[in-house]
mmCIF file of the C-alpha atoms, coordinates in Angstrom:
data_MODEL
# 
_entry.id   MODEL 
# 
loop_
_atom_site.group_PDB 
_atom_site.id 
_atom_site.type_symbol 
_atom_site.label_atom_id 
_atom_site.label_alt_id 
_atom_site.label_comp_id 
_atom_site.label_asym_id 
_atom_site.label_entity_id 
_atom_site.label_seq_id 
_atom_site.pdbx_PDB_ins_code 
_atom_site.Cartn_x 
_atom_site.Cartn_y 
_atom_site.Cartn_z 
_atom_site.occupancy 
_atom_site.B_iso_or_equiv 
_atom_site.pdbx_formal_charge 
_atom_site.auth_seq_id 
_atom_site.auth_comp_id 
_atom_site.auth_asym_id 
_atom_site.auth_atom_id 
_atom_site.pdbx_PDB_model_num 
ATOM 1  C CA . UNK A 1 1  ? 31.098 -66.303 -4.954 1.00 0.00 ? 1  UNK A CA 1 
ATOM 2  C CA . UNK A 1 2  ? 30.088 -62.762 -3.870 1.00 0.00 ? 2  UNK A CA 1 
ATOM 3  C CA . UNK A 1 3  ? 27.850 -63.777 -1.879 1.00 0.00 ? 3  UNK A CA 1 
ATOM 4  C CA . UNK A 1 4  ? 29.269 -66.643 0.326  1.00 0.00 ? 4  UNK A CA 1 
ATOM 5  C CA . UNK A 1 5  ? 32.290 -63.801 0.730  1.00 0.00 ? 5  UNK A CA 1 
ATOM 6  C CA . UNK A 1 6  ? 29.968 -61.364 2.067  1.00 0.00 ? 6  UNK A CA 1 
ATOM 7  C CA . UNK A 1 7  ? 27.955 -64.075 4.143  1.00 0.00 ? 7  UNK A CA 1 
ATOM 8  C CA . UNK A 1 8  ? 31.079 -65.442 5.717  1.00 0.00 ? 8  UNK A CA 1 
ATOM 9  C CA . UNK A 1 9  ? 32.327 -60.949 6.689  1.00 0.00 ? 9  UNK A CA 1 
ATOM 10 C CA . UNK A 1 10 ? 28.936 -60.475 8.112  1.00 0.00 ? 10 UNK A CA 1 
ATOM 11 C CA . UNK A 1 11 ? 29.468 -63.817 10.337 1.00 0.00 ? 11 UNK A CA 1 
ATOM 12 C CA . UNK A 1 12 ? 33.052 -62.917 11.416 1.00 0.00 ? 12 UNK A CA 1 
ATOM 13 C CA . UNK A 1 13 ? 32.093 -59.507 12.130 1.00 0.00 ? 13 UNK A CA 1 
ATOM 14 C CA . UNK A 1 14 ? 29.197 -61.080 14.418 1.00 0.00 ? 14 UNK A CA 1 
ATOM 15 C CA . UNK A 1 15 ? 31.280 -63.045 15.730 1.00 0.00 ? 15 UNK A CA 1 
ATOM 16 C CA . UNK A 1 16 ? 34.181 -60.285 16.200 1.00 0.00 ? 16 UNK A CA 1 
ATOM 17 C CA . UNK A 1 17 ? 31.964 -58.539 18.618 1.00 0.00 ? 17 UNK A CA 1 
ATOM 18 C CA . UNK A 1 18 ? 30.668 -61.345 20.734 1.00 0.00 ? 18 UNK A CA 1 
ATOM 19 C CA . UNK A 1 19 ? 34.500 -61.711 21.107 1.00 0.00 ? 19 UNK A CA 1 
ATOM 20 C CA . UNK A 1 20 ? 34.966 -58.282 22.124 1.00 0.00 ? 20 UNK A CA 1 
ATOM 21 C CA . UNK A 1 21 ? 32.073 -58.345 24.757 1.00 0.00 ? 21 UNK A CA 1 
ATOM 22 C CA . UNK A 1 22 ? 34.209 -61.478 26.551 1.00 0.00 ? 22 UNK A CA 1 
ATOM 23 C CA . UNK A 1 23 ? 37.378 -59.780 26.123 1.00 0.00 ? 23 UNK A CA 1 
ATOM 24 C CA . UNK A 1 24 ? 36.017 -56.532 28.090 1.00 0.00 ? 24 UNK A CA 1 
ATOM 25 C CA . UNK A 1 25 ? 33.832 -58.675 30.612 1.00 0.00 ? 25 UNK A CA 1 
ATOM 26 C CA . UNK A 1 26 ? 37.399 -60.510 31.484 1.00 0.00 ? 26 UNK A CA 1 
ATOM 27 C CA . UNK A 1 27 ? 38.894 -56.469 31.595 1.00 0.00 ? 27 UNK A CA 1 
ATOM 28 C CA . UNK A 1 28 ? 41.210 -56.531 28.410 1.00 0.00 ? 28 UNK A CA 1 
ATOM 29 C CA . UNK A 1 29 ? 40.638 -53.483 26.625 1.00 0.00 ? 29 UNK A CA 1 
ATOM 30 C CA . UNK A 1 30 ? 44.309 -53.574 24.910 1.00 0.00 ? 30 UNK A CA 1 
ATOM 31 C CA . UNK A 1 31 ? 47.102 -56.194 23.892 1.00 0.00 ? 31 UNK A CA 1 
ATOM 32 C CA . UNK A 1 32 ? 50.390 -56.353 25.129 1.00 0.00 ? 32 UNK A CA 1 
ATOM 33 C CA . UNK A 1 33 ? 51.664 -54.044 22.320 1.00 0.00 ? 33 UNK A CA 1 
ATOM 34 C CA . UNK A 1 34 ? 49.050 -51.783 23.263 1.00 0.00 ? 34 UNK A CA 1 
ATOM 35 C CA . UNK A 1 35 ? 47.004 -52.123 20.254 1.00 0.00 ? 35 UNK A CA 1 
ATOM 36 C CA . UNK A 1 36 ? 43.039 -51.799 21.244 1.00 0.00 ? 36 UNK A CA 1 
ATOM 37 C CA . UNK A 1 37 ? 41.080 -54.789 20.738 1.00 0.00 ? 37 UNK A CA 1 
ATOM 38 C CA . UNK A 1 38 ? 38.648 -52.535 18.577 1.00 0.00 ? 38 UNK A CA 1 
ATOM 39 C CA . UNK A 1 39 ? 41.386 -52.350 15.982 1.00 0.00 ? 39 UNK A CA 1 
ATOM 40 C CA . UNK A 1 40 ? 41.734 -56.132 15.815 1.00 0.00 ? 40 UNK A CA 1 
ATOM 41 C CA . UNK A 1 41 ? 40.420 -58.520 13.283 1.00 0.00 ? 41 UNK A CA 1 
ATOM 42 C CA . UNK A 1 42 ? 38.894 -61.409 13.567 1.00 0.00 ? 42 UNK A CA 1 
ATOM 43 C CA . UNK A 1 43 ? 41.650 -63.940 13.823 1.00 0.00 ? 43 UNK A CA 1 
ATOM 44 C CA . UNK A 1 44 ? 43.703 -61.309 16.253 1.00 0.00 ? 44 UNK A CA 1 
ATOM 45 C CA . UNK A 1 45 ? 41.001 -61.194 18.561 1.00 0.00 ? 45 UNK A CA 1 
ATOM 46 C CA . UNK A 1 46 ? 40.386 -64.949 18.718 1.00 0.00 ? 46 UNK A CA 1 
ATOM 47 C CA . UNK A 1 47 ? 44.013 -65.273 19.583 1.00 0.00 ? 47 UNK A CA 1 
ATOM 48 C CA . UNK A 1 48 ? 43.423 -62.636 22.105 1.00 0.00 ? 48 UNK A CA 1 
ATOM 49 C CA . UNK A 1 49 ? 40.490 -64.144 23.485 1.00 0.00 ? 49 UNK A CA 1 
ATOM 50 C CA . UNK A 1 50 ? 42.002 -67.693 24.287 1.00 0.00 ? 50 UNK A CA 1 
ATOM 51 C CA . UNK A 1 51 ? 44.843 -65.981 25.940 1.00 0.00 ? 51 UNK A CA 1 
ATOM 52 C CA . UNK A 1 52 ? 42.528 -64.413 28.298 1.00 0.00 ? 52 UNK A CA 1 
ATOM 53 C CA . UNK A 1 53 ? 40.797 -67.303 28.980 1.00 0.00 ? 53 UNK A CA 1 
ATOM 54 C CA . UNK A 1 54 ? 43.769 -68.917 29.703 1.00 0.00 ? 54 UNK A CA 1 
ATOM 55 C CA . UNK A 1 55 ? 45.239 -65.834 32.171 1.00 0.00 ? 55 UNK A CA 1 
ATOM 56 C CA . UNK A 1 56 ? 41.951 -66.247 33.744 1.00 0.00 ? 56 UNK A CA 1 
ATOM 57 C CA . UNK A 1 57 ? 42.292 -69.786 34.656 1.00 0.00 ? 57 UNK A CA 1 
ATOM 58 C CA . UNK A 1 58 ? 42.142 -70.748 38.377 1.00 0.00 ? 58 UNK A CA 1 
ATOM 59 C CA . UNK A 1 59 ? 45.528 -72.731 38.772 1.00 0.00 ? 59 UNK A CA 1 
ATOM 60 C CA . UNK A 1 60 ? 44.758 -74.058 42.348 1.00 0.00 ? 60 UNK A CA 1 
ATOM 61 C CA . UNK A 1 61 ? 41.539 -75.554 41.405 1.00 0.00 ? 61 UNK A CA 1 
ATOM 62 C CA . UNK A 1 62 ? 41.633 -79.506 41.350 1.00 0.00 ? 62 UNK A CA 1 
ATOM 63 C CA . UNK A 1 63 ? 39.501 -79.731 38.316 1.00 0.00 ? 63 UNK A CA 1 
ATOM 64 C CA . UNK A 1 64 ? 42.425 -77.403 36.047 1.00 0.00 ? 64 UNK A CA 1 
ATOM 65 C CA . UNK A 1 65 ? 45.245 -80.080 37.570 1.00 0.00 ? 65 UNK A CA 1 
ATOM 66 C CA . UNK A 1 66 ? 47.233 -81.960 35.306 1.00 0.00 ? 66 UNK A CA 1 
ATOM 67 C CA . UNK A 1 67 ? 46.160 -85.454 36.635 1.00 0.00 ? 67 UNK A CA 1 
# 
């Protein structure tokens, strides 16, 4: 059990700072309470991530329409 535990940390923590590399290439370097994203965890930053993504979103674009 130790060992999936520690396989699945290492992968978050991977994957933790791919998501902080997108989060500063979009130019969020804080949340909206001011916390930094280098104090986030995994599941924080994912949350922060898609919220970016969606901020970045071009509205006017036909492709993001509704129909």
């Amino acid at each position: 059990m130790g060992v999936l535990f520690n396989s699945i940390k290492i992968t978050q923590e991977t994957k933790s700072q791919g998501m902080i590399n997108e989060l500063l290439t979009l130019g969020v370097t804080d949340t909206k309470s001011g916390t930094s994203i280098y104090e986030l965890n995994y599941y924080d930053l994912r949350q922060e991530l898609a919220i970016a993504k969606f901020r970045n979103r071009n509205v006017e674009s036909s492709e993001n329409g509704w129909f």
